[in-house]
TORPA-4810 file (N, C-alpha, C, O; in nm, 3 decimals):
<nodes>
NODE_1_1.401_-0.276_1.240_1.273_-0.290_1.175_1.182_-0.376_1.261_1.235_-0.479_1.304_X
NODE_2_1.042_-0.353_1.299_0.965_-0.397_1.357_0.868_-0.493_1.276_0.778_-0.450_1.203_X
NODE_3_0.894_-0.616_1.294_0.826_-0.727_1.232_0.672_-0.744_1.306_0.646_-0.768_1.424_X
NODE_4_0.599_-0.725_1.212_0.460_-0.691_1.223_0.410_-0.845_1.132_0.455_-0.893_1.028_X
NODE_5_0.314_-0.885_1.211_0.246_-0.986_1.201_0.080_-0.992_1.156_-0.014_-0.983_1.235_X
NODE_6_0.074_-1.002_1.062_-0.055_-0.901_0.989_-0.165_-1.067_1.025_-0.287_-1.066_1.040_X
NODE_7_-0.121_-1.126_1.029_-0.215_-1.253_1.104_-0.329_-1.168_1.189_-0.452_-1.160_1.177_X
NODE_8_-0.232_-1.109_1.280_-0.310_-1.106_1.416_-0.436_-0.976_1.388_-0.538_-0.954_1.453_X
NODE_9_-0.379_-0.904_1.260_-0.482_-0.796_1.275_-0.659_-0.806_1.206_-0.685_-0.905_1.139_X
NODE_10_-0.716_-0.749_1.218_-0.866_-0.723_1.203_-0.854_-0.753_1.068_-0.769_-0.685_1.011_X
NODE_11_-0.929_-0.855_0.981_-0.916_-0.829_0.815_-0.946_-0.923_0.753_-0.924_-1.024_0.820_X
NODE_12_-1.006_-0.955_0.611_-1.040_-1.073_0.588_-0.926_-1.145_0.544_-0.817_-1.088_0.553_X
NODE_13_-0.933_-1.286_0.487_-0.766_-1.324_0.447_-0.729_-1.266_0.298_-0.613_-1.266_0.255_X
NODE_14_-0.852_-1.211_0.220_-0.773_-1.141_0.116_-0.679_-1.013_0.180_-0.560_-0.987_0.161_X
NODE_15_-0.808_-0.926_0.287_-0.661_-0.817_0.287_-0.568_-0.821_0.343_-0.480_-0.735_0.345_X
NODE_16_-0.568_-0.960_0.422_-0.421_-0.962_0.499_-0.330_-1.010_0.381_-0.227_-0.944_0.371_X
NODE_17_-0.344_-1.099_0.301_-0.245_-1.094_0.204_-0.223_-0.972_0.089_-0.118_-0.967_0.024_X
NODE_18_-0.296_-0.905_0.077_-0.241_-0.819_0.039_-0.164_-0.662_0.115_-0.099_-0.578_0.052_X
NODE_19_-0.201_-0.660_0.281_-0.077_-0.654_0.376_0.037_-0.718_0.380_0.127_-0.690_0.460_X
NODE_20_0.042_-0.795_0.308_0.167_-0.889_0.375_0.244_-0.827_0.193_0.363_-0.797_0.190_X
NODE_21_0.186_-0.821_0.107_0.276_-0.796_0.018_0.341_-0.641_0.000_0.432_-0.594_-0.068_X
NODE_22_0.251_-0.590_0.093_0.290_-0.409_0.103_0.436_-0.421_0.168_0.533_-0.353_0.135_X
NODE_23_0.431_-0.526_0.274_0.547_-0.500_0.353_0.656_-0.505_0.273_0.746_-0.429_0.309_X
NODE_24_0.680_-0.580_0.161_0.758_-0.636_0.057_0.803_-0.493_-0.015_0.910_-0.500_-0.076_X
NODE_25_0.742_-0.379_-0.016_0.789_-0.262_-0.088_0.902_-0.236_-0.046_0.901_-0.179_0.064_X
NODE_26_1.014_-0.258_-0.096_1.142_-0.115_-0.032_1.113_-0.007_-0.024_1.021_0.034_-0.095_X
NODE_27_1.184_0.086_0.071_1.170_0.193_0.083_1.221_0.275_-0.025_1.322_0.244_-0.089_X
NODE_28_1.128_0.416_-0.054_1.164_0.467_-0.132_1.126_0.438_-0.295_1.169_0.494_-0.395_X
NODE_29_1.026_0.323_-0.282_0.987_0.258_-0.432_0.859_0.261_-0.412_0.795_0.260_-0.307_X
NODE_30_0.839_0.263_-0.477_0.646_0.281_-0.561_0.618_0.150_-0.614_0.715_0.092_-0.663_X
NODE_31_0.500_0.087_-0.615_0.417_0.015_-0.737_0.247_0.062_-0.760_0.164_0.141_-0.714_X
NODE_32_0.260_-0.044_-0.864_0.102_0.029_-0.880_0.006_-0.067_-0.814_0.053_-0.166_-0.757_X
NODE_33_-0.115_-0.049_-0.817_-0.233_-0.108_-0.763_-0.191_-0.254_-0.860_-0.160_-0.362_-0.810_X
NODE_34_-0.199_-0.227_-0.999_-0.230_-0.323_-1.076_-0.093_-0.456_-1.069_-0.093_-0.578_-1.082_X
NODE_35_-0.005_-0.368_-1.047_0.162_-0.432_-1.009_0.120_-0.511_-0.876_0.132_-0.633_-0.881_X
NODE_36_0.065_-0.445_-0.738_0.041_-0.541_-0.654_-0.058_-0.653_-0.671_-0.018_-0.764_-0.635_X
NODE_37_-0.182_-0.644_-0.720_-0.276_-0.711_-0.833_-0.209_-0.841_-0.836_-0.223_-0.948_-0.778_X
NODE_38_-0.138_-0.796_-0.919_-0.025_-0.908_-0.986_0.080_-0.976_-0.924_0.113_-1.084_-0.973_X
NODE_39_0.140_-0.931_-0.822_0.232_-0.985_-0.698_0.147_-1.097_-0.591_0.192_-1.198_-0.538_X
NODE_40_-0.008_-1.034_-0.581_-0.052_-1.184_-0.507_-0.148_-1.268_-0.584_-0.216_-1.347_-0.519_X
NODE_41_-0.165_-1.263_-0.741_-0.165_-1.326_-0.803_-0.354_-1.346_-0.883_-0.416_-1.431_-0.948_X
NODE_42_-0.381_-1.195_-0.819_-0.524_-1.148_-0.870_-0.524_-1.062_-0.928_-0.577_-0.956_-0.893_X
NODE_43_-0.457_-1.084_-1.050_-0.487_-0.964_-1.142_-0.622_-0.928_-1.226_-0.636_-0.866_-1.331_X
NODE_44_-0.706_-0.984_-1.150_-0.837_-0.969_-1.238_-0.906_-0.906_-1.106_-1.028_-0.921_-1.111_X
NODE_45_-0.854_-0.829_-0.966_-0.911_-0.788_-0.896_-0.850_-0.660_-0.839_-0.858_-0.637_-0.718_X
NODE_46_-0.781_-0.565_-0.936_-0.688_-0.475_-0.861_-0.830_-0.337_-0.821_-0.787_-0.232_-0.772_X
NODE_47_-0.964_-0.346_-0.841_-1.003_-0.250_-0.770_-1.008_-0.290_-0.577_-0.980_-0.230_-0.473_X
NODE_48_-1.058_-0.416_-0.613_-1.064_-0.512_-0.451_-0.915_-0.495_-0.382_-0.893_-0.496_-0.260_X
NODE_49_-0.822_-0.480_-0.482_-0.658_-0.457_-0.370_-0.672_-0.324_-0.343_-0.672_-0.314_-0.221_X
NODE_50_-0.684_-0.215_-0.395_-0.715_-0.051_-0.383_-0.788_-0.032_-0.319_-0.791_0.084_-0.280_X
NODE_51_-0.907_-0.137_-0.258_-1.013_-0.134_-0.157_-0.921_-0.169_-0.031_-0.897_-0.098_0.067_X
NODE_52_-0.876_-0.303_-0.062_-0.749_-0.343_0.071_-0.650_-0.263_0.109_-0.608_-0.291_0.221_X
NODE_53_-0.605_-0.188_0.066_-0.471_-0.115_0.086_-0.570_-0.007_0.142_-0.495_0.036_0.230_X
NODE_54_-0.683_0.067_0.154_-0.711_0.183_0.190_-0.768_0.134_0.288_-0.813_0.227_0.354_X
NODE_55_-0.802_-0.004_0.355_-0.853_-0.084_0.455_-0.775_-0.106_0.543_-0.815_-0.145_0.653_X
NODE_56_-0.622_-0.082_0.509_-0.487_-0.128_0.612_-0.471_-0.077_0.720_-0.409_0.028_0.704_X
NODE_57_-0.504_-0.104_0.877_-0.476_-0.023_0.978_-0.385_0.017_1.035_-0.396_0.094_1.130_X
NODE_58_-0.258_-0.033_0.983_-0.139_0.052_1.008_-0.075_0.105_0.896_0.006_0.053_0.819_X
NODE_59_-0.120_0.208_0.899_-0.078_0.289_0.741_0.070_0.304_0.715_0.135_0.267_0.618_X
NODE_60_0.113_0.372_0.834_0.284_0.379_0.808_0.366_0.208_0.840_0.438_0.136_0.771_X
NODE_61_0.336_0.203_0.910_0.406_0.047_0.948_0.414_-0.053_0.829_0.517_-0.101_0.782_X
NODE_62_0.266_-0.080_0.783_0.258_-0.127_0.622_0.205_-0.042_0.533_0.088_-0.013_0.509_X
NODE_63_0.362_0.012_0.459_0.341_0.113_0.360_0.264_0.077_0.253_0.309_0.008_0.161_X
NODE_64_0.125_0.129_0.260_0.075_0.178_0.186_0.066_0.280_0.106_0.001_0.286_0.001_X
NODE_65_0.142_0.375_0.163_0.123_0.493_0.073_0.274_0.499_-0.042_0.327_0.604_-0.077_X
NODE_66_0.315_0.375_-0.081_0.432_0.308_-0.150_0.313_0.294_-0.278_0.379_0.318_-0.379_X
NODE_67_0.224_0.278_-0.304_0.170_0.199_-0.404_0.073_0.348_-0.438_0.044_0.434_-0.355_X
NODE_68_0.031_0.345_-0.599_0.044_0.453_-0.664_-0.042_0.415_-0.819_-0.006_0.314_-0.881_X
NODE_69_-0.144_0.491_-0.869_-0.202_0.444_-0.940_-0.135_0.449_-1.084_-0.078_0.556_-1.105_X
NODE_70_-0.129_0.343_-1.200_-0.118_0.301_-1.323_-0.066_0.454_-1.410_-0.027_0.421_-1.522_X
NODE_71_-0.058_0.571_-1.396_-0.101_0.683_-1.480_0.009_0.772_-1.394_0.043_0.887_-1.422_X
NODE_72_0.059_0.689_-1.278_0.191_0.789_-1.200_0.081_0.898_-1.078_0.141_0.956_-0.987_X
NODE_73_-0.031_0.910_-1.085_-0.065_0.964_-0.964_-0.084_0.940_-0.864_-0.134_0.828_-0.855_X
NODE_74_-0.069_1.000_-0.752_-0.078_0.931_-0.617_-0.189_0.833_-0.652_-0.150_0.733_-0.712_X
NODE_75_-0.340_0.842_-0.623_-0.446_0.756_-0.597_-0.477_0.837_-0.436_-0.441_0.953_-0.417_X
NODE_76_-0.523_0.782_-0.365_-0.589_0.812_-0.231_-0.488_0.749_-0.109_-0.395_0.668_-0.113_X
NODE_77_-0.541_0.814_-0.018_-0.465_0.795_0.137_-0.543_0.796_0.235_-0.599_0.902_0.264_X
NODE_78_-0.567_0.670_0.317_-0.666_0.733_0.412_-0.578_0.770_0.505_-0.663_0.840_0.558_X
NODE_79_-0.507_0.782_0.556_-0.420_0.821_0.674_-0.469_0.970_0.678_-0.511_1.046_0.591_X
NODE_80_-0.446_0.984_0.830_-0.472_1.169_0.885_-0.346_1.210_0.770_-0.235_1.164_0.745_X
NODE_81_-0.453_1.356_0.702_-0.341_1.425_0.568_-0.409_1.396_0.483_-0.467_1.489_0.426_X
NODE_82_-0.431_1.268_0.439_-0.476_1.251_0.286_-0.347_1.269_0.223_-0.234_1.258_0.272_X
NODE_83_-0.396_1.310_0.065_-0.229_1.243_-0.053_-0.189_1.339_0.023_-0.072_1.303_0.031_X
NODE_84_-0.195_1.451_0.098_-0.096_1.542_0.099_0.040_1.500_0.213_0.160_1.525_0.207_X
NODE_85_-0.043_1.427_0.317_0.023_1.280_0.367_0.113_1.214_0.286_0.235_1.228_0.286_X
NODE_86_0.046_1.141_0.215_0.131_1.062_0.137_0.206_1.118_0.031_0.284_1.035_-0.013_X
NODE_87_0.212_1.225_-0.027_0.336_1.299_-0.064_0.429_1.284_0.028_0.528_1.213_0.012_X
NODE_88_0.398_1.364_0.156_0.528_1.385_0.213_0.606_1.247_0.239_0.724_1.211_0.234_X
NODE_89_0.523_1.206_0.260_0.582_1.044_0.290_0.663_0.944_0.226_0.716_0.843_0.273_X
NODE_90_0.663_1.001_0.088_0.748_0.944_-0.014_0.806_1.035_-0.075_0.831_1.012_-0.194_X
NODE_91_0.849_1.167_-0.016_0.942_1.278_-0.092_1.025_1.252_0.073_1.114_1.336_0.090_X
NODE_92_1.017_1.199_0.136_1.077_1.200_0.259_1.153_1.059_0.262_1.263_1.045_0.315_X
NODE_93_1.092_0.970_0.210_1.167_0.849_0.166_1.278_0.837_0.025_1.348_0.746_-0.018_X
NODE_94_1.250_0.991_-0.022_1.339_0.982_-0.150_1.266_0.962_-0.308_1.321_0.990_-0.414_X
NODE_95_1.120_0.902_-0.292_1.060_0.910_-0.416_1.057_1.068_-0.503_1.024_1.175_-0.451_X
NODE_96_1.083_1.055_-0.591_1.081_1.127_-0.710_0.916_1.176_-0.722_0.852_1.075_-0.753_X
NODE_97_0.837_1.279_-0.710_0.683_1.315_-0.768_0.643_1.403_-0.803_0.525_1.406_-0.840_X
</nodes>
């Protein structure tokens, strides 16, 4: 596993912490926007984390496409693909969708 140092990248310090909690996903598991929200301890800002996570410049490296909106649907992907990207990406990791 390649330890990625989200310090060093382009971002304000909200979205690097909420990079740093993506990395925290196991593989193969989902949360929601509002679940990460709540992991760095702004749950009164989960549209601003859904802004951060689609802001992340290494999409696969820090899985983003692990996190999944409140209602079980994907939500958005900016990665080349779009959800259809991020489907494969988590039927390839073993998620259930």
């Amino acid at each position: 596993m390649v330890k990625i140092n989200v310090e060093k990248l382009k971002g304000t310090a909200f979205q690097k912490k909420v990079w740093k909690a993506l990395l925290h996903i196991p593989k193969g598991k989902t949360i929601t926007y509002k679940e990460l929200a709540r992991r760095i301890g702004r749950l009164d800002a989960v549209r601003a984390v859904a802004n951060a996570v689609g802001a992340n410049p290494l999409i696969v490296e820090i899985p983003c496409h692990r996190v999944i909106r409140s209602d079980g649907s994907l939500g958005g992907y900016s990665g080349r693909g779009g959800t259809k990207a991020k489907r494969a990406l988590l039927i390839k990791e073993g998620v259930r969708i």
